[in-house]
C-alpha positions in Angstrom: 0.0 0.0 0.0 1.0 3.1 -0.7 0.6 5.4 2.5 0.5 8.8 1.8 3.2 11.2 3.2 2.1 15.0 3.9 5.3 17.1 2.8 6.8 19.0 5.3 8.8 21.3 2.9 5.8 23.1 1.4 5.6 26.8 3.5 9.1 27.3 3.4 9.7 26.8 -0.6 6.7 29.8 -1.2 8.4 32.1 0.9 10.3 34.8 0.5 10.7 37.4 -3.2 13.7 35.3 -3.8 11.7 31.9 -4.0 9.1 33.7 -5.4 10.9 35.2 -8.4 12.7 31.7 -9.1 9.6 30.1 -8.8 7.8 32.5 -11.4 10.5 31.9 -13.7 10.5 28.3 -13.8 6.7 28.3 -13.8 6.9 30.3 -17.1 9.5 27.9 -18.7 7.5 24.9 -18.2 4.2 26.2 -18.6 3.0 24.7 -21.9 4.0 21.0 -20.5 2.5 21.9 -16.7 -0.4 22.8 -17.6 -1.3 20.7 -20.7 -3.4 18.4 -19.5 -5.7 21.2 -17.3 -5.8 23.5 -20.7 -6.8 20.5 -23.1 -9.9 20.1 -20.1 -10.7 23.6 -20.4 -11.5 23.7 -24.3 -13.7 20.8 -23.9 -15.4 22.9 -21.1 -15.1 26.2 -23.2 -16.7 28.2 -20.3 -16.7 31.8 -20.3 -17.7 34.4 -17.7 -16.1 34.8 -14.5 -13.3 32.5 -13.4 -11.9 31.9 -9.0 -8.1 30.2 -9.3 -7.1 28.6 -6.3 -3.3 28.6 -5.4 -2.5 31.2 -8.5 1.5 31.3 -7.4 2.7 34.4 -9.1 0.0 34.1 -12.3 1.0 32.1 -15.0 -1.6 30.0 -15.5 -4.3 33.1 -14.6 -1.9 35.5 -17.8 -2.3 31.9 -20.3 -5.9 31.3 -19.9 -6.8 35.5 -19.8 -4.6 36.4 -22.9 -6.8 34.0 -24.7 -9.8 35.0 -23.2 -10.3 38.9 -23.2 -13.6 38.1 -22.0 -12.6 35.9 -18.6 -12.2 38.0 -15.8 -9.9 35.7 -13.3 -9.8 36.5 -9.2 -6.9 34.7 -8.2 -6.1 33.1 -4.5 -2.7 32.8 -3.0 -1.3 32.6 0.4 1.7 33.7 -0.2 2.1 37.9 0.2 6.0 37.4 -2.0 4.0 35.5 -4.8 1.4 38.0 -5.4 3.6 41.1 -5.1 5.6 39.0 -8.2 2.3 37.7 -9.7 0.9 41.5 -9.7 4.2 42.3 -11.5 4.1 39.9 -14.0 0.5 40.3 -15.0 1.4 44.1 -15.4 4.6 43.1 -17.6 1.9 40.9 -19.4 -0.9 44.1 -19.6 -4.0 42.0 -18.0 -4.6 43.9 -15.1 -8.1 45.0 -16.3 -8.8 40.6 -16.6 -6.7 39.1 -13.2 -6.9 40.3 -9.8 -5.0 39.0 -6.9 -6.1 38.1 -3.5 -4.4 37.2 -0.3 -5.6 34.0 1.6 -6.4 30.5 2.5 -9.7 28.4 0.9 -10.1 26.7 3.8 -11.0 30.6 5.7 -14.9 30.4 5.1 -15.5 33.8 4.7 -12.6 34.8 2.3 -15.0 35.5 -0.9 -18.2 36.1 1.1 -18.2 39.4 -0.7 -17.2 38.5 -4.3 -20.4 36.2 -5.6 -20.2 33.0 -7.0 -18.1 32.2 -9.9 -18.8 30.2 -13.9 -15.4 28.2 -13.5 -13.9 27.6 -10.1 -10.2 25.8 -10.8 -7.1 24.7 -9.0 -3.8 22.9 -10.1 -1.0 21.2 -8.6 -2.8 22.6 -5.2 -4.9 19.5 -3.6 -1.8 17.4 -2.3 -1.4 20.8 -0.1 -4.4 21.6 1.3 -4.3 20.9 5.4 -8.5 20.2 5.0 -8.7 18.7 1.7 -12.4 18.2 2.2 -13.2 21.5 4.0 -11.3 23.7 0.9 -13.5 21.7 -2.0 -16.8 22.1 0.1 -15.8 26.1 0.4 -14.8 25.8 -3.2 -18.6 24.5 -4.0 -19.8 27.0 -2.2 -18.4 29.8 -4.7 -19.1 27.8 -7.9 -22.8 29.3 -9.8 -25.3 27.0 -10.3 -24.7 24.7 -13.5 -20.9 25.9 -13.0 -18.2 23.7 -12.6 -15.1 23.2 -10.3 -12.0 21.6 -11.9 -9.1 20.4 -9.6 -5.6 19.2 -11.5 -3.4 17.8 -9.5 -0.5 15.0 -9.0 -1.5 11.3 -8.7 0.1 9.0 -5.9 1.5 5.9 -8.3 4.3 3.3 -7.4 6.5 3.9 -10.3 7.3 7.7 -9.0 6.5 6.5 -5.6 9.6 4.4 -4.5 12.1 6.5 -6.1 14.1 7.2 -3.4 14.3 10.8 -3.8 13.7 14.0 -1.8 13.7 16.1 -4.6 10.3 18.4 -4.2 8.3 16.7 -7.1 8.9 13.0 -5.9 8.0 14.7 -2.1 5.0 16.1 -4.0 3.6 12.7 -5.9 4.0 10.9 -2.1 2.0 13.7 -0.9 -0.7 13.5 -4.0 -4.1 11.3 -3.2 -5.3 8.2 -5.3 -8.7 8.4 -6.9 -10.2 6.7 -4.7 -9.5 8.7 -1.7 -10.6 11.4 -3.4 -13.9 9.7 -4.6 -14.4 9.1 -0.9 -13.8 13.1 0.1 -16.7 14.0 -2.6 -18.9 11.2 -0.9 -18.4 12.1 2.3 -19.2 15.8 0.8 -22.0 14.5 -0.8 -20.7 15.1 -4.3 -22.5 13.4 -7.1 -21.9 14.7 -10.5 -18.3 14.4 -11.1 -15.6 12.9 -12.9 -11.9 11.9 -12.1 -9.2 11.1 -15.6 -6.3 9.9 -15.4 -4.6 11.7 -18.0 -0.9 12.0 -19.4 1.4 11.8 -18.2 -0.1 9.2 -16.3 1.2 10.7 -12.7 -1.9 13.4 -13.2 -5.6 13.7 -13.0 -8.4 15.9 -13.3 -11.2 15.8 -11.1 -14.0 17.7 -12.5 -17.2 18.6 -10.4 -20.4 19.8 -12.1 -23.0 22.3 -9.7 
């Protein structure tokens, strides 16, 4: 069996503008590969209106989706104050201001959007294997998305082959971190959840978990 093992690296690699800007960098570099599998997902779903990221980093997912969107307005979450003083720079240098705004805080705070409606498309990536209250932050999540709207979450998949590698690089921490489907099939019961879907997609250490309202 493959236990799961919570990372204990996370906080310190999000902090500081030093981290920050070498994270944002990176982020960029890889971006089309990252994020393929989430994008693809998002064509089929070709919703339009307003969009809630969770976990945004320093906006490069948030810039890709809005510069081909000039109608998708994106309020993007972060905990982290260094990522979103970079993330407001870079979606300046990118000239989306008027289409992403940032906010400061956790999902899992109940209250956070209390004053910012409901949302079309409510998303996440690479964030669930983080989350302290996995179940909590998808039921607030729900909370935000419009009815008939959906909530899609893309994020590493615990398998054996990544697994056992006997690595402490901060991806192979990550994938030991990450959840099986069926542990997250059993969060959406215990949530209630009906009408959703979990892929495995490539490469095969990802999935989506899409959740209709």
């Amino acid at each position: 069996m493959l236990k799961r093992i919570v990372e204990t690296h996370q906080d310190e690699n999000f902090r500081g503008m030093e981290n920050a800007r070498e994270y944002a960098k990176e982020a960029e570099k890889s971006s089309k590969m990252r994020f393929r599998g989430f994008l693809n997902k998002l064509a089929i779903l070709n919703i339009k209106g307003e969009y809630l990221e969770v976990g945004a980093g320093t906006g490069t997912l948030a810039a890709m989706i809005a510069k081909d969107n000039t109608k998708i307005n994106i309020t993007a979450i972060e905990m982290s104050p260094d990522m979103i003083t970079v993330g407001n720079e870079y979606i300046k240098k990118k000239k989306l201001e008027s289409q992403v705004g940032f906010i400061n805080g956790n999902i899992e705070d109940d209250k956070l959007l209390d004053k910012f409606g409901k949302f079309d498309f409510v998303y996440s990536t690479f964030s669930l294997h983080h989350w302290k209250n996995p179940e909590k932050a998808i039921k607030n999540l729900m909370e935000y998305v419009k009815e008939d709207g959906v909530l899609l979450i893309y994020d590493l998949k615990r398998v054996w082959w990544l697994y056992w590698i006997p690595s402490q690089n901060g991806f192979f921490k990550s994938i030991r971190a990450s959840y099986k489907p069926y542990e997250i099939k059993k969060m959406l019961s215990n949530l209630g959840v009906k009408k959703y879907e979990i892929e495995n997609i490539f490469p095969f250490f990802m999935q989506n978990v899409t959740i209709w309202k």
